[in-house]
RODO-2510 file (C-alpha; in nm, 4 decimals, decimal comma):
residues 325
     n   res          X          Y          Z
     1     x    -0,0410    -1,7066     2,9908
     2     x    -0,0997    -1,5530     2,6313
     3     x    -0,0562    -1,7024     2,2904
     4     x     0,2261    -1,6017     2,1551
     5     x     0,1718    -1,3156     1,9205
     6     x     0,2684    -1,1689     1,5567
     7     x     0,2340    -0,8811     1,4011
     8     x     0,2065    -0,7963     0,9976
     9     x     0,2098    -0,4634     0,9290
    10     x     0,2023    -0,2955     0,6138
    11     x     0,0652    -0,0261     0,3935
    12     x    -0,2949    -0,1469     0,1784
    13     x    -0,1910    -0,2816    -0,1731
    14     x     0,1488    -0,4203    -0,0273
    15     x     0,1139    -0,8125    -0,0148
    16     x     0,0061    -0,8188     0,3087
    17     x    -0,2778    -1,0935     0,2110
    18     x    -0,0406    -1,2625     0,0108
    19     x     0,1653    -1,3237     0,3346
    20     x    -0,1158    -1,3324     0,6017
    21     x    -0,2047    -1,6408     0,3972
    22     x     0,1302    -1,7801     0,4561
    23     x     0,1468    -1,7030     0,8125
    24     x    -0,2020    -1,8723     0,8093
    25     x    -0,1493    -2,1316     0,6298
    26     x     0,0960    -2,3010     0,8995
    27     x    -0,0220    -2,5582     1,1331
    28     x     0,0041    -2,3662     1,4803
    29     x    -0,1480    -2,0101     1,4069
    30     x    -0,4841    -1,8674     1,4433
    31     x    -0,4939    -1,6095     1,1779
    32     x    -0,6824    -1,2304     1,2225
    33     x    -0,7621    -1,0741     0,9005
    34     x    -0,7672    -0,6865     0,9523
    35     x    -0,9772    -0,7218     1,2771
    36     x    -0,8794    -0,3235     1,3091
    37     x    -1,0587    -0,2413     1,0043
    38     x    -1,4216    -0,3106     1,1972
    39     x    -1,3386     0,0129     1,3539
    40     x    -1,2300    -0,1349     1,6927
    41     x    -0,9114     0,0909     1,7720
    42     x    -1,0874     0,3955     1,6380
    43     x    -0,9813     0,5462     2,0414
    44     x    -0,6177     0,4526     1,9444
    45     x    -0,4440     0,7417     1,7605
    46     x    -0,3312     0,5955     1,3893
    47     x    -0,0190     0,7496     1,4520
    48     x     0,0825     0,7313     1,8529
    49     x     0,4609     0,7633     1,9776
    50     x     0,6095     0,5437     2,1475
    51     x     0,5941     0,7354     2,4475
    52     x     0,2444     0,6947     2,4483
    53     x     0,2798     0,2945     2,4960
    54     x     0,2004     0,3164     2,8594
    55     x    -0,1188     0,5485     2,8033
    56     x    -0,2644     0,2814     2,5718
    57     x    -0,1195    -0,0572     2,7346
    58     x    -0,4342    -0,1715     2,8929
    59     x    -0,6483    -0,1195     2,6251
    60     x    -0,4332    -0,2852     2,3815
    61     x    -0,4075    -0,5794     2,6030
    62     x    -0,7564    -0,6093     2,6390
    63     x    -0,7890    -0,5859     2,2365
    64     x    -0,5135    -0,8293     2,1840
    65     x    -0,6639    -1,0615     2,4358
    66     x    -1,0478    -1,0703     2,2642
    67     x    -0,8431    -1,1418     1,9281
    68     x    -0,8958    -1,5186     1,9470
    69     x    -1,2599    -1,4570     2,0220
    70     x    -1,3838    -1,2746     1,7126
    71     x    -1,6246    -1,4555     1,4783
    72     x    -1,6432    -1,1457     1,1851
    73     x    -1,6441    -1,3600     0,8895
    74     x    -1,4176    -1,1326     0,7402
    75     x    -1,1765    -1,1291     1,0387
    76     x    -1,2235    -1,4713     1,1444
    77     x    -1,2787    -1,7044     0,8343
    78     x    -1,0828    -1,5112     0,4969
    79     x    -1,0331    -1,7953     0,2254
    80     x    -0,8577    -2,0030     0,1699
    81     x    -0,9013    -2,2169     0,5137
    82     x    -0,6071    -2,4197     0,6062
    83     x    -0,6050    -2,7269     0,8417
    84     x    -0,4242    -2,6814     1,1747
    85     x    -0,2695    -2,8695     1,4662
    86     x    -0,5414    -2,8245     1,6928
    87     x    -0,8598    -2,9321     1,4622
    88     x    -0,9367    -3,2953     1,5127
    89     x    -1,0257    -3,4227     1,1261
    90     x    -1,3783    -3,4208     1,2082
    91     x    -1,4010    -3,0671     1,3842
    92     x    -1,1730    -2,9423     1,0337
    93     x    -1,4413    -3,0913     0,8160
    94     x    -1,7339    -2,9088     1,0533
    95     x    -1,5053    -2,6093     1,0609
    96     x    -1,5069    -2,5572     0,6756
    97     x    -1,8987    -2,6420     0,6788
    98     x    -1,9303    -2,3402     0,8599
    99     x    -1,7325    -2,1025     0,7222
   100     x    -1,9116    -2,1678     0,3451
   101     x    -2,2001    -2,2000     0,5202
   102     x    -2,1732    -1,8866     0,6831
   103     x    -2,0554    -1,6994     0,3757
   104     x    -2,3356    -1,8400     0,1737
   105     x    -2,6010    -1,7112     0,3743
   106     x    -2,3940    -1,3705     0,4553
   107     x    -2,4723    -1,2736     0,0683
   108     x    -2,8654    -1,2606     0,1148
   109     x    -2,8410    -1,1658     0,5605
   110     x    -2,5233    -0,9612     0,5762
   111     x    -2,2219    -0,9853     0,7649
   112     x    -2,2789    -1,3003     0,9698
   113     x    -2,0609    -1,4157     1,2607
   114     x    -1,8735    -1,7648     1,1937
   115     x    -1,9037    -2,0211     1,4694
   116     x    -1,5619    -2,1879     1,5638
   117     x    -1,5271    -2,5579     1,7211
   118     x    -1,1733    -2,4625     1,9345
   119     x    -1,1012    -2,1903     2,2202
   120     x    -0,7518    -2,1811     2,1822
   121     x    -0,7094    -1,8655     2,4463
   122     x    -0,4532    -1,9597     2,6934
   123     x    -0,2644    -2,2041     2,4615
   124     x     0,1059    -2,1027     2,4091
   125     x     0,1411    -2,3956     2,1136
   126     x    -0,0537    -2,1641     1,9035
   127     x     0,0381    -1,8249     1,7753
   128     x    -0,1959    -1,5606     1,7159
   129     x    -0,1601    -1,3906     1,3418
   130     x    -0,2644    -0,9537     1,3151
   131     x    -0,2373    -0,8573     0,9723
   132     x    -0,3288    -0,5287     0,9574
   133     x    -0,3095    -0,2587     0,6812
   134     x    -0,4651     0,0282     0,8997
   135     x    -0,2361     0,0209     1,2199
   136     x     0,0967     0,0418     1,0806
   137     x     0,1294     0,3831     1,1840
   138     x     0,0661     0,2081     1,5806
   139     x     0,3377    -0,0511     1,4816
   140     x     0,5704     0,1135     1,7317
   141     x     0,3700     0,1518     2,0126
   142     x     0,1988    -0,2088     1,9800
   143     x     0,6060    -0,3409     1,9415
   144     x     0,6626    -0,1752     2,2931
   145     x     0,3674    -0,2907     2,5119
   146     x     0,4249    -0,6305     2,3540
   147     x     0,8027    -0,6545     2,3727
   148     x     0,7479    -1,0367     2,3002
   149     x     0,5382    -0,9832     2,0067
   150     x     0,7003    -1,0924     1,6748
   151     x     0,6505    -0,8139     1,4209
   152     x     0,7118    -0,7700     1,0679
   153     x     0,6950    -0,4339     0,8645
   154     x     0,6138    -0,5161     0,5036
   155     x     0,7651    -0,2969     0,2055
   156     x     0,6385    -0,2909    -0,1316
   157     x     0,8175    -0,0763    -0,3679
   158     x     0,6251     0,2759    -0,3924
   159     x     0,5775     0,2714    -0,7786
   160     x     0,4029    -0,0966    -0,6933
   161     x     0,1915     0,0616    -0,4469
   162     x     0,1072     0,3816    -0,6419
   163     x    -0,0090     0,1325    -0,9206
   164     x    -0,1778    -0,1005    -0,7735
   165     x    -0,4088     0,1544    -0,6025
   166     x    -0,4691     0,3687    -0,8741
   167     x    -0,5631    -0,0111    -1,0595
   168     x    -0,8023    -0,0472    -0,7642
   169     x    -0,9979     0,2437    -0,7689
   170     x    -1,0200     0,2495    -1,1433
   171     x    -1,2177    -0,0756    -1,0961
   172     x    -1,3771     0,0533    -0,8203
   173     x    -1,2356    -0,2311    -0,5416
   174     x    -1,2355    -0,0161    -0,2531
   175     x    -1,5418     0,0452    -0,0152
   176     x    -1,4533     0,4181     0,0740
   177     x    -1,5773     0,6386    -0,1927
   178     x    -1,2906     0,8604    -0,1510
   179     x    -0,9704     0,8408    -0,3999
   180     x    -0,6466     0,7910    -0,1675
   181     x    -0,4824     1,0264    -0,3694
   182     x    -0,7751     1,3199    -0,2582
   183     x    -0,8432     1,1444     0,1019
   184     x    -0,7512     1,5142     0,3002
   185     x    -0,8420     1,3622     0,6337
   186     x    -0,5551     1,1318     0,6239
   187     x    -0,3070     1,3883     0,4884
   188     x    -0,3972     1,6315     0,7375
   189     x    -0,3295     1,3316     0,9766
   190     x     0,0406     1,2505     0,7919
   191     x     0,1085     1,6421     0,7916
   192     x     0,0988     1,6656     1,1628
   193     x     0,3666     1,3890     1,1397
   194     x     0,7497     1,5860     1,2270
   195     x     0,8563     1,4496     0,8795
   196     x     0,6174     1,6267     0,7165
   197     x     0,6869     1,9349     0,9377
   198     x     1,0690     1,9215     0,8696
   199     x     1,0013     1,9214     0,5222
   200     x     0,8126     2,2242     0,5339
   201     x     0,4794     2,0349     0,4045
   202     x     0,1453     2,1936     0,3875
   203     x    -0,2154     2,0956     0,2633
   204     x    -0,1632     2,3203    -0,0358
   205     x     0,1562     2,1786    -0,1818
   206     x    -0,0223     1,8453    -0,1134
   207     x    -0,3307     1,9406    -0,3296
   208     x    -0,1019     2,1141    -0,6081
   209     x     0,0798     1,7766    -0,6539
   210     x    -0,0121     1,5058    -0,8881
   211     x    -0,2341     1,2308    -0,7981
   212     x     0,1090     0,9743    -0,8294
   213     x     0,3037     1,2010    -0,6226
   214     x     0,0711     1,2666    -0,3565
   215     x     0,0359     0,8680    -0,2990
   216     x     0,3890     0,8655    -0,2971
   217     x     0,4084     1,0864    -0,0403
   218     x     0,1302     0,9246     0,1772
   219     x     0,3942     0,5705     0,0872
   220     x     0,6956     0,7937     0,2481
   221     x     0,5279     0,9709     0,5420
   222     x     0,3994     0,6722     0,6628
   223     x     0,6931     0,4368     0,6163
   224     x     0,8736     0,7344     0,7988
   225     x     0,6778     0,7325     1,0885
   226     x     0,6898     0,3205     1,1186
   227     x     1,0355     0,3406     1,0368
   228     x     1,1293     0,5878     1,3517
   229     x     0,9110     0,4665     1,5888
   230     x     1,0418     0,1092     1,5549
   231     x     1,4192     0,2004     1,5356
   232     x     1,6310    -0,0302     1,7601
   233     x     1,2804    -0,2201     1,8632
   234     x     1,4566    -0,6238     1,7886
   235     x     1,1406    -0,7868     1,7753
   236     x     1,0447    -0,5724     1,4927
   237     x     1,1760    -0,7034     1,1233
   238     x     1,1577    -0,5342     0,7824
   239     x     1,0734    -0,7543     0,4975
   240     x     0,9719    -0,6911     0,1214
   241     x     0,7122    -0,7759    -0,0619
   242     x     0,9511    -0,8264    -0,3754
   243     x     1,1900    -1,0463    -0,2250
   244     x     0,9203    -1,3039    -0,0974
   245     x     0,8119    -1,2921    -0,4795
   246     x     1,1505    -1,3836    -0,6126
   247     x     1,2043    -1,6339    -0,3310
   248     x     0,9225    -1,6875    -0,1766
   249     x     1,0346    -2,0269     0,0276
   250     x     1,3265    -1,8586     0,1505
   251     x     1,2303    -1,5054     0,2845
   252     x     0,9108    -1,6840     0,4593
   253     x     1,1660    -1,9754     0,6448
   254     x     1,3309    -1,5898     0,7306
   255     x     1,0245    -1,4434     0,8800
   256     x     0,9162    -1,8048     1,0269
   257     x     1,2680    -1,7969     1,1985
   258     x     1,2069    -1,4322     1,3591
   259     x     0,8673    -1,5148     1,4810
   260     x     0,9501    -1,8324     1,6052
   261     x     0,7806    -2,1159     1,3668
   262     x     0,8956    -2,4348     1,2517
   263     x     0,9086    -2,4691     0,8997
   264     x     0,5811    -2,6682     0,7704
   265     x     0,5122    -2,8779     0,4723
   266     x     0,1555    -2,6976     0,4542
   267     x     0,3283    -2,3740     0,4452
   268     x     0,5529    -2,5244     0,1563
   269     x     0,2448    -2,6415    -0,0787
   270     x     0,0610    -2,3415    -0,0280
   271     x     0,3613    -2,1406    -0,1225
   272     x     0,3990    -2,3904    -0,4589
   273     x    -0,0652    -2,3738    -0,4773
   274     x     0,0106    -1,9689    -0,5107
   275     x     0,2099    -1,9061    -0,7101
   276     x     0,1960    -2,1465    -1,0336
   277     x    -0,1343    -2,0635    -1,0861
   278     x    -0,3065    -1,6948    -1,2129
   279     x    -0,6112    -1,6092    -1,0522
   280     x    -0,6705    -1,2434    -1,2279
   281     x    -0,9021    -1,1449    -0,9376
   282     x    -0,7462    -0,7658    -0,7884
   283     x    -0,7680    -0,9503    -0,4149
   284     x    -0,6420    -1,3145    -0,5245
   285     x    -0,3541    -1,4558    -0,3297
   286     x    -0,3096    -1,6774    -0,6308
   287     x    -0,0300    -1,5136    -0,8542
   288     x     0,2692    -1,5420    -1,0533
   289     x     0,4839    -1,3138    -0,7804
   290     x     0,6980    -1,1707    -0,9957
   291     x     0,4959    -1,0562    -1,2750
   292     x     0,2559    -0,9134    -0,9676
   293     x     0,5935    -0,7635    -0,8199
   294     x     0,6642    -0,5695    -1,1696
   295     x     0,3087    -0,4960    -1,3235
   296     x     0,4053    -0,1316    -1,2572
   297     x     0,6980    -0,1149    -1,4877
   298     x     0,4044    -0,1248    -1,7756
   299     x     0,1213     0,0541    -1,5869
   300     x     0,3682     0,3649    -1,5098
   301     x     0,4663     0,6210    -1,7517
   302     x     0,8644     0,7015    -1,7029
   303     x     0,7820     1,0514    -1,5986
   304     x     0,5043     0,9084    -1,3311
   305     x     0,8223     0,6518    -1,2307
   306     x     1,0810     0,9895    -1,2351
   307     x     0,8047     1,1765    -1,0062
   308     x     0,7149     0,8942    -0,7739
   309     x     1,0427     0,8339    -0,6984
   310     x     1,1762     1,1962    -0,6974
   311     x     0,9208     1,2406    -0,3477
   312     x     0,9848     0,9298    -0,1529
   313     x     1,3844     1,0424    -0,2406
   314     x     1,3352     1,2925    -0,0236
   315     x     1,2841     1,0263     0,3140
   316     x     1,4541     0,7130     0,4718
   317     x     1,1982     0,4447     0,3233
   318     x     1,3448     0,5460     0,0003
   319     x     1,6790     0,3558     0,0984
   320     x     1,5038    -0,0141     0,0993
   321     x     1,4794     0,1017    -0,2985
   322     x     1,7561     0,2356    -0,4110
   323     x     1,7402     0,1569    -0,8075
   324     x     1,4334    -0,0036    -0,9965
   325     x     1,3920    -0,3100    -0,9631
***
């Protein structure tokens, strides 16, 4: 029998660290950090249909299966570590020895695996934690061929988005050397999409747009697509990034309660460690949530705000926003 499983799915720059690390931070998960982003489902289409669940159903139980087995120190061992339910104290203590040590030596070797204490494959008291920022476009087709999966697709308002990456690549925080706004491979991709097509959308319009309204655009196509392919799916629950900010405890007992945890005191103090203290680092988890929730309301110009939202107006997404806020 498999550990239970849950997804959280979401577009880059949406929280989706902020509330890995929650998910993580309970007792009985084993969390995955991105374990896509190593290139592993590079055979998978990013945007399958859910028709194409069968096609794919082997390989994605093989890939779900070797989940508990990676070692990526990226994947495997993203800060901050959390104790859980099945470390003894001692193997915690050895467990945390390894991970610095590991990520000490990793700045002078490179990318080192991290060695873990605990096989938990086969153990159903443990649930296994995919956040992901690259496969939300395969949210529907994972939801399908595993129908007992626990899923969450994460909003974050598009003008919160649109800022936050534009913030990152002005500070240069992403590895691709390619501005999101100008990445042509992926719109090409998104343009192939039948919301794009019933729109009457083209490479050209796309490159004779504004940097802001072409990332709002990439925000709507592929909210579209996760949004249609997961219609009537009930293991599959919307959440926003700005609600956990305003009540953080609250939303997360709501997300615990679809994907089947207990509530847990360590989930509560990391909830109160995160956010009553400012770490200004662009990745930190640490963060006052709602000034992070509204930064854009003084990054944004009104007539970048009037464009952003006059293109995501045009899809379905745009109804989990319907005023500023």
């Amino acid at each position: 029998m498999n550990p239970p499983l849950v997804l959280l799915f979401g577009m880059p720059r949406s929280g989706t660290t902020w509330l890995g690390k929650i998910f993580d931070s309970h007792p009985d998960t084993l969390y995955r950090h991105e374990p896509d982003s190593r290139g592993t489902l590079n055979t998978l289409p990013m945007f399958p249909v859910g028709s194409d669940a069968e096609k794919f159903r082997l390989f994605l139980e093989e890939y779900v299966a070797r989940l508990p087995a990676i070692r990526d120190e990226k994947v495997s061992a993203s800060l901050p570590i959390f104790a859980k339910h099945y470390y003894t104290a001692p193997r915690m203590v050895l467990r945390k020895l390894l991970v610095y040590g590991t990520k000490a030596a990793s700045r002078f070797l490179g990318s080192l695996p991290v060695p873990d204490v605990v096989d938990v494959t086969g153990r159903t008291d443990v649930s296994i934690v995919w956040k992901s920022i690259e496969s939300m476009g395969r949210l529907g087709v994972l939801a399908r061929v595993f129908p007992k999966a626990r899923c969450l697709l994460i909003f974050r308002h598009p003008c919160g988005y649109v800022a936050s990456v534009l913030r990152g690549e002005a500070k240069h925080k992403f590895e691709s050397g390619t501005s999101s706004g100008e990445d042509w491979g992926m719109y090409r991709l998104l343009l192939e999409l039948p919301a794009a097509k019933t729109h009457g959308l083209d490479l050209a319009m796309v490159k004779a747009m504004l940097p802001v309204e072409r990332l709002a655009l990439r925000w709507a196509l592929h909210y579209e697509h996760a949004l249609t392919e997961t219609a009537g799916l009930e293991n599959v629950f919307t959440v926003r990034y700005e609600d956990f900010c305003e009540h953080p405890q609250q939303e997360t007992k709501k997300a615990f309660a679809h994907c089947n945890l207990p509530w847990a005191t360590e989930t509560e103090n990391f909830i109160a460690s995160s956010t009553s203290r400012e770490n200004a680092a662009y990745y930190s988890v640490f963060k006052d949530p709602k000034v992070a929730a509204s930064k854009w309301k003084q990054e944004l110009s009104a007539e970048e705000i009037r464009r952003i939202m006059q293109v995501v107006g045009q899809f379905r997404a745009s109804g989990y926003y319907p005023a500023e806020k």
